[in-house]
TIDOSE-559781 format. One line per field, with one value per residue (C-alpha): residue number from 1; residue in three letters; x, y, z. Coordinates in steps of 0.001 Angstrom, whole numbers, always signed. Example, Ala and Ser with C-alpha at 12.3 -4.5 7.8 and 13.67 -1.06 7.14 Angstrom:
BEGIN
num: c(1, 2)
residuo: c(Ala, Ser)
X: c(+12300, +13670)
Y: c(-4500, -1060)
Z: c(+7800, +7140)
This chain:
BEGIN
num: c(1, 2, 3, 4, 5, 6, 7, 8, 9, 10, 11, 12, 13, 14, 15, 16, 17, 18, 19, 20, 21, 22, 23, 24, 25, 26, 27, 28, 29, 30, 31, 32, 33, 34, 35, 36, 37, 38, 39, 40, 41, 42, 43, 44, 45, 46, 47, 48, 49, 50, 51, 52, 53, 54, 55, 56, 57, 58, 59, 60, 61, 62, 63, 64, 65, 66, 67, 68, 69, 70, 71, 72, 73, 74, 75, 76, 77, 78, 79, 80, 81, 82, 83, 84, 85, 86, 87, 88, 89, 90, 91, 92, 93, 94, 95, 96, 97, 98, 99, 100, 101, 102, 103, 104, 105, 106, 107, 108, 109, 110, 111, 112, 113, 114, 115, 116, 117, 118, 119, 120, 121, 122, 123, 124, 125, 126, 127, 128, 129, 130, 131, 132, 133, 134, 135, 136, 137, 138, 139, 140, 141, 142, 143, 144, 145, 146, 147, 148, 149, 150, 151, 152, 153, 154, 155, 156, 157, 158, 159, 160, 161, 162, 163, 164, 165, 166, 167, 168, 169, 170, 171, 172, 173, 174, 175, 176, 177, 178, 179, 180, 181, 182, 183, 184, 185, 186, 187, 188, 189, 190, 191, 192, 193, 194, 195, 196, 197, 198, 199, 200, 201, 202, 203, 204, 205, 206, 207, 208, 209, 210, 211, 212, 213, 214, 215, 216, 217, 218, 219, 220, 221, 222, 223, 224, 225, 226, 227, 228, 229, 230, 231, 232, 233, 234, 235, 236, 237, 238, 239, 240, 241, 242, 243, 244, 245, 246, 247, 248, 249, 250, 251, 252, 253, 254, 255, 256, 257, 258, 259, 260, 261, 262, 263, 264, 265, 266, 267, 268, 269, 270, 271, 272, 273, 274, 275, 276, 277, 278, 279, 280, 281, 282, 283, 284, 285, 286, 287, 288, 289, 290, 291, 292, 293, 294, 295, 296, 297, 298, 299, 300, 301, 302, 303, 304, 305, 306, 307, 308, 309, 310, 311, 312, 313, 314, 315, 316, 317, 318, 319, 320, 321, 322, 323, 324, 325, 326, 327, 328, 329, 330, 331, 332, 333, 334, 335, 336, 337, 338, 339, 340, 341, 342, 343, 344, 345, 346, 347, 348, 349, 350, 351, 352, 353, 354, 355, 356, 357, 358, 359, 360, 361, 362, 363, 364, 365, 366, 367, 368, 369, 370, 371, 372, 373, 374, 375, 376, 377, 378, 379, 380, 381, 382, 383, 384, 385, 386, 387, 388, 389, 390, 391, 392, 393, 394, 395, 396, 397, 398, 399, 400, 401, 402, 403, 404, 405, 406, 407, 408, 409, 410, 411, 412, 413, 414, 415, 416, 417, 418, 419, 420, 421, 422, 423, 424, 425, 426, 427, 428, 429, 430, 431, 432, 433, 434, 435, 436, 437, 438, 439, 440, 441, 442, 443, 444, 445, 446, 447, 448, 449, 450, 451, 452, 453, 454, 455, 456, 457, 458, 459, 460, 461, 462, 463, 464, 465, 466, 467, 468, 469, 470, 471, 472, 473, 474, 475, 476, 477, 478, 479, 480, 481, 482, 483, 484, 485, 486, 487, 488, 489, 490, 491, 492, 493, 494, 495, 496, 497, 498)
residuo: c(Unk, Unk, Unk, Unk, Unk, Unk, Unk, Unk, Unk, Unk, Unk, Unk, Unk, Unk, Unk, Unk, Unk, Unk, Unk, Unk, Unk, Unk, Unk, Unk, Unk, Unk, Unk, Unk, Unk, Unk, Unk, Unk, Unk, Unk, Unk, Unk, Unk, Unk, Unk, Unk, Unk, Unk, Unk, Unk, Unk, Unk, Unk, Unk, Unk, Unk, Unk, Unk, Unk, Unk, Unk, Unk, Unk, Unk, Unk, Unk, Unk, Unk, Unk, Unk, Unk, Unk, Unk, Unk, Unk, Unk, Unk, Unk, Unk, Unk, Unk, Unk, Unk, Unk, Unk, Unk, Unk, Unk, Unk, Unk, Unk, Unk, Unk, Unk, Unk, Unk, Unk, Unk, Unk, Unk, Unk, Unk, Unk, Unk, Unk, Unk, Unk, Unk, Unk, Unk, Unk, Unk, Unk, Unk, Unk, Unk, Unk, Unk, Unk, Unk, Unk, Unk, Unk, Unk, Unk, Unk, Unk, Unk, Unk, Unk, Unk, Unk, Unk, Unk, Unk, Unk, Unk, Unk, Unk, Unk, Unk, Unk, Unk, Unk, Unk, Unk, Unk, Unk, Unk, Unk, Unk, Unk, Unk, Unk, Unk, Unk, Unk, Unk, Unk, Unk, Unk, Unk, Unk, Unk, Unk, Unk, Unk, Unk, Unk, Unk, Unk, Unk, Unk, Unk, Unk, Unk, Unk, Unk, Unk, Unk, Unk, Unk, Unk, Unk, Unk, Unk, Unk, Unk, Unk, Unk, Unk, Unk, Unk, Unk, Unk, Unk, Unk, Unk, Unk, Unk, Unk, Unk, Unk, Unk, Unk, Unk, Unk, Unk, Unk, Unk, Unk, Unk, Unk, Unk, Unk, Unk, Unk, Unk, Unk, Unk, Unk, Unk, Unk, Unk, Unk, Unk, Unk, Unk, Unk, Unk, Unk, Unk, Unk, Unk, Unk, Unk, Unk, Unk, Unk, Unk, Unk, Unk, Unk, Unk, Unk, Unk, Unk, Unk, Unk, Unk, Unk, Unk, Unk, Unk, Unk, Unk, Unk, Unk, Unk, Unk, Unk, Unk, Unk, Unk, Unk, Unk, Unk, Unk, Unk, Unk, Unk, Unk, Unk, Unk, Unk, Unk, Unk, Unk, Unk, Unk, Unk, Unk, Unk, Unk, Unk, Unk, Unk, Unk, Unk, Unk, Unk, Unk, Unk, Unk, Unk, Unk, Unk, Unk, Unk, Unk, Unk, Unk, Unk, Unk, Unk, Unk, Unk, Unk, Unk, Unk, Unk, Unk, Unk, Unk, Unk, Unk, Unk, Unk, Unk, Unk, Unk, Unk, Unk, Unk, Unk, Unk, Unk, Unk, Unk, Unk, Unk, Unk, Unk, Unk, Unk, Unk, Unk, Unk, Unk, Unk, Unk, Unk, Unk, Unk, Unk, Unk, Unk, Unk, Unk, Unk, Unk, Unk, Unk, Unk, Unk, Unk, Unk, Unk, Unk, Unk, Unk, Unk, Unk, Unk, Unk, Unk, Unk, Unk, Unk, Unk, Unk, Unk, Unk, Unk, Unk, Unk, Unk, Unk, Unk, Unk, Unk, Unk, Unk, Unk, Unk, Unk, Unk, Unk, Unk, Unk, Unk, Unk, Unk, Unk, Unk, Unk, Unk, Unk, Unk, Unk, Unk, Unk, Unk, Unk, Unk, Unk, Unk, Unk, Unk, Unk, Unk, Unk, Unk, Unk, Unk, Unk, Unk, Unk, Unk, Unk, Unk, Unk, Unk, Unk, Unk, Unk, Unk, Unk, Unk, Unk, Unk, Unk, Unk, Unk, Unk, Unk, Unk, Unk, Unk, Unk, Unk, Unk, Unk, Unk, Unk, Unk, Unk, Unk, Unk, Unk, Unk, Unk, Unk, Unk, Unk, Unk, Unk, Unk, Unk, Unk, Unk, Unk, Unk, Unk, Unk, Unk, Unk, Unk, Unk, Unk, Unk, Unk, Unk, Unk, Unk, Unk, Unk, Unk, Unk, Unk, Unk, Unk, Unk, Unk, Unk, Unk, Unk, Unk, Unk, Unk, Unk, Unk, Unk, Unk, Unk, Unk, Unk, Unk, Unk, Unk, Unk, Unk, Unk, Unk)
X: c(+0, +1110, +1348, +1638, -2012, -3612, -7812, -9834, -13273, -16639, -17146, -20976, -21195, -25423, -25416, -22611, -23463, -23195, -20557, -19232, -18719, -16808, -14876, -13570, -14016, -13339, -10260, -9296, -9706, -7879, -5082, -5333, -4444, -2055, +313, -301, -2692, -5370, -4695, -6160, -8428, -11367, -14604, -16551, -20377, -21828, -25650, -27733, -31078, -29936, -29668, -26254, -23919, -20850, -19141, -20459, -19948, -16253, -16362, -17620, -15244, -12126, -13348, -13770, -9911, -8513, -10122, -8170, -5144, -2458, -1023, -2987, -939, -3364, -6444, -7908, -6450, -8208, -11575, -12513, -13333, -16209, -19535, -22877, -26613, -29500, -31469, -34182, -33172, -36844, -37690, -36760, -36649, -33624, -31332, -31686, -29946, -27473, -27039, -26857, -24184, -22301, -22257, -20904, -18026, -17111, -16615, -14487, -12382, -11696, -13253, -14145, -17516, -15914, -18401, -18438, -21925, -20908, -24125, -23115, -26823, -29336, -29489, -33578, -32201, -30166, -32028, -34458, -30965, -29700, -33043, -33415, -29412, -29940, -33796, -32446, -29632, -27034, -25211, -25377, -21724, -18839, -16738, -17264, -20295, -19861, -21899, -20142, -22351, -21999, -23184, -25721, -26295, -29560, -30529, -30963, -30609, -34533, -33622, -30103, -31833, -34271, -31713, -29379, -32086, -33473, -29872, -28920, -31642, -29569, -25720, -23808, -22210, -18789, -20295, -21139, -18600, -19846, -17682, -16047, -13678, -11799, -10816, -8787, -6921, -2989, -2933, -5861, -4248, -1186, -2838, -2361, +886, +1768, +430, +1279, +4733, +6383, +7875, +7607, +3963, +1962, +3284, +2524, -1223, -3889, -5106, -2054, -479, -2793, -4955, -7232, -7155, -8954, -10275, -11099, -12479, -13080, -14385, -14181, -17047, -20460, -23046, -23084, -25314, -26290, -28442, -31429, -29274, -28144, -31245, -32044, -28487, -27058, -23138, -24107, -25194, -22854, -19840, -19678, -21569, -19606, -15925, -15600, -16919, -14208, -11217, -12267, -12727, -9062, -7341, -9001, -8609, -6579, -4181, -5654, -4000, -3514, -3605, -6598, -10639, -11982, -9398, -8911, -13161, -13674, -11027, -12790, -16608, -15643, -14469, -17932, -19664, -17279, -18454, -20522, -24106, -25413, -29225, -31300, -31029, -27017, -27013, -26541, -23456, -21580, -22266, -22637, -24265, -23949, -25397, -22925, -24562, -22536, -18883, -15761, -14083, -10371, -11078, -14426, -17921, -20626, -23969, -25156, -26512, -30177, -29810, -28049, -29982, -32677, -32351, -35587, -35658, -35917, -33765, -33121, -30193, -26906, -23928, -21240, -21134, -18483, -18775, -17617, -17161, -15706, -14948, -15901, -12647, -9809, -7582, -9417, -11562, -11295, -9969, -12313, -11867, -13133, -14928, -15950, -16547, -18234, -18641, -17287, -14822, -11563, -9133, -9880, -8380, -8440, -6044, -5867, -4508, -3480, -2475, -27, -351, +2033, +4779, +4046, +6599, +7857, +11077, +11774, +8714, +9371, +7222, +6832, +7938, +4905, +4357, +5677, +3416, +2355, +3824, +1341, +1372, -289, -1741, -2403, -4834, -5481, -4396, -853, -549, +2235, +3152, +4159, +5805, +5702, +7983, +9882, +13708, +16196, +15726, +19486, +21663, +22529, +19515, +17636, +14249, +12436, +10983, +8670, +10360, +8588, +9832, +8291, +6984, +5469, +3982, +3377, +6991, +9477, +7149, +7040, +3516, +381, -520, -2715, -6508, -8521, -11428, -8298, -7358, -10149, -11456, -8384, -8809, -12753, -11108, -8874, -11663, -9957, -12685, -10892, -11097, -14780, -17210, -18956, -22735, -22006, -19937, -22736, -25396, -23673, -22703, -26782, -27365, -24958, -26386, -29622, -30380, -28810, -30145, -33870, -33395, -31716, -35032, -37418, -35729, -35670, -32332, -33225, -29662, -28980, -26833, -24419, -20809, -19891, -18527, -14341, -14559, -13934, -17330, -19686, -18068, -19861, -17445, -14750, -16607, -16862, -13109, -12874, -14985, -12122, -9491, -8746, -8452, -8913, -5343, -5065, -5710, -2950, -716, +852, +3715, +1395)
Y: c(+0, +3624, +5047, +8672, +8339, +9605, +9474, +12118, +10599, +9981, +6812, +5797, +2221, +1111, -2405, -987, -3157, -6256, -8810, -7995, -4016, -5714, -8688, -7028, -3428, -1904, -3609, -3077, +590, +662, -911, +1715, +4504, +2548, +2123, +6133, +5323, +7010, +11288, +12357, +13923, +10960, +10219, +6756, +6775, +4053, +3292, +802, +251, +40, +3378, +4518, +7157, +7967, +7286, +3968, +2904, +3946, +1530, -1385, -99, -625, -3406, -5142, -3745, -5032, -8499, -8960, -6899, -7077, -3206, -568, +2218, +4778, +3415, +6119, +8803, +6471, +5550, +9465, +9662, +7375, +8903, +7259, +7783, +5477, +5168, +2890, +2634, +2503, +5765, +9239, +11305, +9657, +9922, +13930, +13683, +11501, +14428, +17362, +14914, +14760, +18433, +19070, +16669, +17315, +20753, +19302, +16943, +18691, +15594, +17731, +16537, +12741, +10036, +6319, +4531, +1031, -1439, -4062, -4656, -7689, -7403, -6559, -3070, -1919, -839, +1212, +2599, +4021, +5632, +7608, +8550, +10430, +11391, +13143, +14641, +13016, +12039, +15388, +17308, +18447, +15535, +11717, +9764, +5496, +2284, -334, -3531, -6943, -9880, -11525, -8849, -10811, -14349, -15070, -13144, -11334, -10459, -9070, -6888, -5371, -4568, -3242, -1078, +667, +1116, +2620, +5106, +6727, +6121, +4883, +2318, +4263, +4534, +1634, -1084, -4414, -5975, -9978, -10222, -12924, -10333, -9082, -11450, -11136, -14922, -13979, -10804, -12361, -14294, -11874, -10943, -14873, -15199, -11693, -10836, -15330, -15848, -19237, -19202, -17365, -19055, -22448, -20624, -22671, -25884, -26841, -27738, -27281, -30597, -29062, -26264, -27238, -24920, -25687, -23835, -26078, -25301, -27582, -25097, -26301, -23731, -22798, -19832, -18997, -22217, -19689, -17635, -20839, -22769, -19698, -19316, -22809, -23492, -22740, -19022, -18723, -19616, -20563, -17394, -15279, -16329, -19263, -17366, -14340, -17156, -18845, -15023, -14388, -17801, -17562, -13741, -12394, -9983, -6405, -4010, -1756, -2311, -75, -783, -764, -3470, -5620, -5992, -6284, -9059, -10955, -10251, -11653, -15024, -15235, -14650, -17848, -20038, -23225, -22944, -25700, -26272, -28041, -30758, -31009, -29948, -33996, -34427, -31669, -30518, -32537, -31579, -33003, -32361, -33247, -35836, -36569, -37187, -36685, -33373, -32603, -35719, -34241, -36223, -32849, -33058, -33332, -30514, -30852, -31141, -27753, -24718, -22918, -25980, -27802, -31627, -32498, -29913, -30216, -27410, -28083, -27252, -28982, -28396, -29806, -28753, -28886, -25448, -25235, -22255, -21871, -19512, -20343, -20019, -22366, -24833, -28401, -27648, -28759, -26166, -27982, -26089, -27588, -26264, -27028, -27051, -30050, -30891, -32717, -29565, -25723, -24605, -22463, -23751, -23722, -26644, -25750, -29578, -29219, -32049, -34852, -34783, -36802, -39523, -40604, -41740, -42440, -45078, -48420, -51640, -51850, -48429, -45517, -42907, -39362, -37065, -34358, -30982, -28421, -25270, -24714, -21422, -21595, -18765, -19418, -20567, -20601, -18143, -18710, -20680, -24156, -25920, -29948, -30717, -34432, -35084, -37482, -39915, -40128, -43222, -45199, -45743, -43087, -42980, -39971, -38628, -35479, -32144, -29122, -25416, -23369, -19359, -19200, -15528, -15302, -17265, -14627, -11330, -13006, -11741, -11995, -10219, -7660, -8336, -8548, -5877, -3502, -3714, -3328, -456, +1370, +914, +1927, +5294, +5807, +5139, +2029, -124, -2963, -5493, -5121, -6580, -5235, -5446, -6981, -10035, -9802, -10643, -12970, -15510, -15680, -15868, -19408, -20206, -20080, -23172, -25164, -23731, -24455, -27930, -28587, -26314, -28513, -31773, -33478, -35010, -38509, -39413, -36448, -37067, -38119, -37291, -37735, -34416, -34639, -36234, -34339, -34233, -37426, -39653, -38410, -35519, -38142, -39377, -36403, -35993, -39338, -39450, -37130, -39640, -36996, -36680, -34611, -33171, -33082, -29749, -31144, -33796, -33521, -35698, -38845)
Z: c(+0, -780, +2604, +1033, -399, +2893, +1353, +3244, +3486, +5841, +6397, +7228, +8167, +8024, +10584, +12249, +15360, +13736, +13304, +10063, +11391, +14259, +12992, +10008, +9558, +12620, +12781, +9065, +9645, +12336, +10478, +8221, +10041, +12264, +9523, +7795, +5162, +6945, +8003, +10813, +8041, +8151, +10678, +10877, +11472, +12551, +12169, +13573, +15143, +18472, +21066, +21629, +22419, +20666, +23826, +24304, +20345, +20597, +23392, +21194, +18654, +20811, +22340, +18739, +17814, +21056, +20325, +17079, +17490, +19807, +18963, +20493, +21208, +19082, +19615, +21513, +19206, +16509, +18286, +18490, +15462, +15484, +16182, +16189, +14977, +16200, +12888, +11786, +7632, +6457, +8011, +6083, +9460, +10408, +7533, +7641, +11067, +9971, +6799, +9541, +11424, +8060, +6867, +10960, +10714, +7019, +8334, +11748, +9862, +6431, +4319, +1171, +1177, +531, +1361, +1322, +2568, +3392, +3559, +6504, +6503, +5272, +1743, +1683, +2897, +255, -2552, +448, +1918, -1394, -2495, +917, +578, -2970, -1711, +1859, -508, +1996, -1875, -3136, -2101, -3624, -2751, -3954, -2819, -2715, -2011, -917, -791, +219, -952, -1632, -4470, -5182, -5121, -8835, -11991, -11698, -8596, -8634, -11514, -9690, -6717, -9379, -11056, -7940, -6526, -10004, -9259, -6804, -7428, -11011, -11961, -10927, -7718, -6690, -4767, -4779, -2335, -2800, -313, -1946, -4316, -1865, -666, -1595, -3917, -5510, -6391, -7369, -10233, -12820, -11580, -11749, -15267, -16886, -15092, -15908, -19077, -18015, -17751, -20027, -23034, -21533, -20495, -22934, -24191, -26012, -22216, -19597, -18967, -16065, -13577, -10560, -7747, -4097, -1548, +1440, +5355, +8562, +10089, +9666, +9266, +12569, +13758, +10563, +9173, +8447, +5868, +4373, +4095, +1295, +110, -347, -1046, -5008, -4087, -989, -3182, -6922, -8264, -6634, -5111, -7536, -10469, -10075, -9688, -13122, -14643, -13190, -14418, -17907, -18870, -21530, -21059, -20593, -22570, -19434, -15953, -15739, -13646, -17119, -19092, -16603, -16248, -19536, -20001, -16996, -18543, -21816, -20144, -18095, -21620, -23041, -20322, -22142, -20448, -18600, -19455, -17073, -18795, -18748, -14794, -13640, -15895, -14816, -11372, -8138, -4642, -1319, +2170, +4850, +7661, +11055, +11201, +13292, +12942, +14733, +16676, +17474, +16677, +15472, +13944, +10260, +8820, +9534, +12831, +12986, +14281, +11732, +9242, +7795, +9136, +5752, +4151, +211, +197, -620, +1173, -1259, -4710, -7392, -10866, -14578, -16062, -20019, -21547, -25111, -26791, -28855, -25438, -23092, -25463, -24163, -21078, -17689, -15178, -11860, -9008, -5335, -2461, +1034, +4562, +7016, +5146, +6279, +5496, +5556, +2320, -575, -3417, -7204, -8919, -12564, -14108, -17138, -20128, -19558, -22266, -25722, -24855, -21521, -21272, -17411, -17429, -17503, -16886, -12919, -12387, -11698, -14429, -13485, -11521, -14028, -13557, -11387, -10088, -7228, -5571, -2292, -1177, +2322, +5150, +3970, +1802, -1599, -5131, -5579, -8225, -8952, -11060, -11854, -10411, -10687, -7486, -5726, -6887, -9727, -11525, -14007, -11934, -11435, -8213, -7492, -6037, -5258, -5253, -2599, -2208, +1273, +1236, +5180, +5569, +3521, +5372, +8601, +9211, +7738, +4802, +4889, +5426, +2317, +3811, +4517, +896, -516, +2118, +940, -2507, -2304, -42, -3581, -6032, -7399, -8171, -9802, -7562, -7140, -9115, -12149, -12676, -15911, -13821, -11264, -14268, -16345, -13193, -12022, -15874, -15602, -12007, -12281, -14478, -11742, -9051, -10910, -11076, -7612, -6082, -7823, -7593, -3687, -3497, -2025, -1313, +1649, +3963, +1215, +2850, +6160, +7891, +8423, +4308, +899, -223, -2061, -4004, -7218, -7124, -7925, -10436, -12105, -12547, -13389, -16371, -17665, -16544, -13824, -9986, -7587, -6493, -2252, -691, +2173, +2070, -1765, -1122, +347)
């Protein structure tokens, strides 16, 4: 981060009592100006329901820093510029005080009139949120008004339309920060750079030697306390359209022509609009859905998922999914890229697996002897953060035999700390008006256009088989199938060398 870019802004956080506000934002912030990205030129409103004072919310707030970070030697300095307005969000009255609150500390803290509405709300609040913000005028200054939104930014394609039209109503497309947090995380980042910046690798980037890329995104959690979100959301919604979706758009792009918002988008859109669609009718033979059922977990025995909290007895939603994705351009055509994801799993991990074609003759196998391993490249995204190569060796001693070797980046091992969280990036880049790692309407449209006819059929269709994996596994055994049909496997999210 450029710690000479000091963004002078208001920062009005709607939900600002709830777990999000505290778990990530609070502290990102905080991070912020710790390290001199922030002047002392800023302010942080927080809005919520609930009847506070200032006093007591910069309580909350440095109670919620102090919980996730061990350096606190400005957090007073830091915590007074938080201030707080009670506010129910469906009612007009209360956005003009939050205005006459804004005009009073643009004035205080020399913001310029800079303004950034972040929505840490339920989703059936935005589009109300963003026409009282342009109808109360609180959007109308001299200085730059942005929505930042979470997801879900609808629940299917109709849907996400309607929110986008009514929120359009009151901010632009320019304006508006739809918010992925896996955007921001530093591997996901680093795929372009790993691509764009490797002689080694972009040549080598296409059908002619990649066999598969395969992507994992995998939690030991359950649902926990939030089985009533899920029961609507489902791992398809939850995951694919959005995280999963903008790692495929990432791996598949061209190169942009400029490191700009605009290039790099449009490179990502046109891979979304070169994804094969799946009708209805093809959803069986490339995707796969599981429920997980009881298990052991870290030694632990826990519950399936309908007998978690806020979950239907009989529940039909999914919360695995494993799927087929082919992209229809002269790049990518013929190669599977593999998606799964799900909860109770055996490893919490985020990887990509990107499987190069074996060469046309091999020359170290003999009869009795294994084949090489194929060469991959491996991103790891999260926990350990870094780049892995698999390449083929020469095994010590007197005979030509061949054994795997791997050469390691380990992100979080060469800075000795953690990178960066992804909400501070991408709060800092929303402060600077860079909006490319944020998601386009156009992206937002075309993944529900590619969801939806698999979300139809698993809606209508009762899946007799749930339970079908046992929590502490990988996910059903279809999902091997799947692979296998392609004379592929799934590659390990732990454990390469085994």
């Amino acid at each position: 981060m450029n710690r000479l870019e000091q963004p002078k802004t208001i920062i009005v956080i709607f939900g600002a009592t709830g777990d999000l506000a505290k778990r990530k934002l609070f502290p990102s912030i905080y991070n912020l100006y710790k390290k001199g990205n922030l002047s002392e030129d800023f302010a942080v409103v927080g809005v919520a329901r609930r009847e506070l004072s200032s006093e007591e919310f910069r309580n909350d707030v440095e109670e919620s820093i102090t919980e996730f970070n061990k350096e606190t030697e400005v957090l007073e300095t830091f915590s007074n510029h938080f201030y707080y307005q009670a506010c129910d969000v469906t009612n007009s009255s209360c956005y003009l005080e939050i205005k006459v609150l804004l005009e009073k500390l643009d004035e205080q803290y020399n913001t310029e009139g800079n303004r950034i509405f972040y929505l840490a709300m339920a989703p059936e609040f935005f589009g109300t949120i963003a026409e009282y913000l342009k109808k109360e005028g609180l959007t109308s200054t001299t200085g730059f008004s942005r929505l930042v939104i979470e997801k879900p930014f609808g629940h299917n394609l109709p849907s996400a339309q309607q929110l986008n039209d009514q929120i359009r109503q009151a901010f632009n497309e320019n304006q508006i920060y739809r918010i992925d947090h896996y955007l921001g995380k530093e591997m996901v980042q680093n795929i372009e750079v790993i691509r764009f910046a490797n002689a080694i690798f972009e040549p080598l980037w296409n059908n002619r030697y990649i066999a598969n890329v395969q992507i994992t995104s995998s939690e030991v959690l359950g649902v926990e306390d939030r089985g009533r979100y899920y029961e609507t959301s489902g791992a398809l919604r939850d995951m694919l359209q959005n995280h999963l979706m903008q790692m495929v758009a990432l791996l598949a792009m061209e190169p942009p022509i400029k490191l700009t918002t605009d290039e790099i988008r449009s490179e990502k859109i046109k891979v979304l609009r070169a994804l094969r669609p799946v009708s209805e009718d093809e959803v069986h033979g490339y995707f796969v859905r599981g429920q997980y059922g009881k298990g052991m977990v870290d030694g632990k025995e826990v519950i399936g998922y309908r007998e978690e909290n806020n979950v239907d007895d009989n529940s039909n939603t999914e919360t695995f999914v494993a799927g087929k994705l082919l992209i229809d351009n002269f790049r990518w055509a013929g190669v599977p890229f593999y998606i799964r994801t799900g909860k109770r799993m055996s490893a919490k991990s985020t990887k990509i697996v990107v499987q190069f074609k074996d060469i046309p003759m091999n020359l170290y196998y003999s009869k009795g002897e294994m084949a090489q391993t194929p060469n991959l490249l491996v991103i790891n995204i999260q926990p350990d953060e870094g780049i892995t190569l698999h390449l083929n060796a020469k095994k010590s001693g007197q005979n030509i035999q061949t054994t795997p070797v791997k050469l390691d980046f380990c992100n979080n091992c060469v800075d000795g700390i953690n990178t960066p969280e992804a909400y501070e990036k991408l709060l800092y880049d929303c402060m600077r008006g860079d909006a490319t790692n944020f998601t386009h309407w156009d992206e937002v449209a075309l993944s529900w256009s590619f969801v939806d006819p698999i979300s139809n059929v698993w809606e209508t269709q009762m899946a007799t088989n749930f339970p079908n994996y046992h929590s502490g596994s990988m996910g059903p055994k279809e999902a091997d199938q799947l692979l296998a049909e392609d004379s592929f496997i799934w590659w390990p999210v732990t454990d390469f060398d085994k």
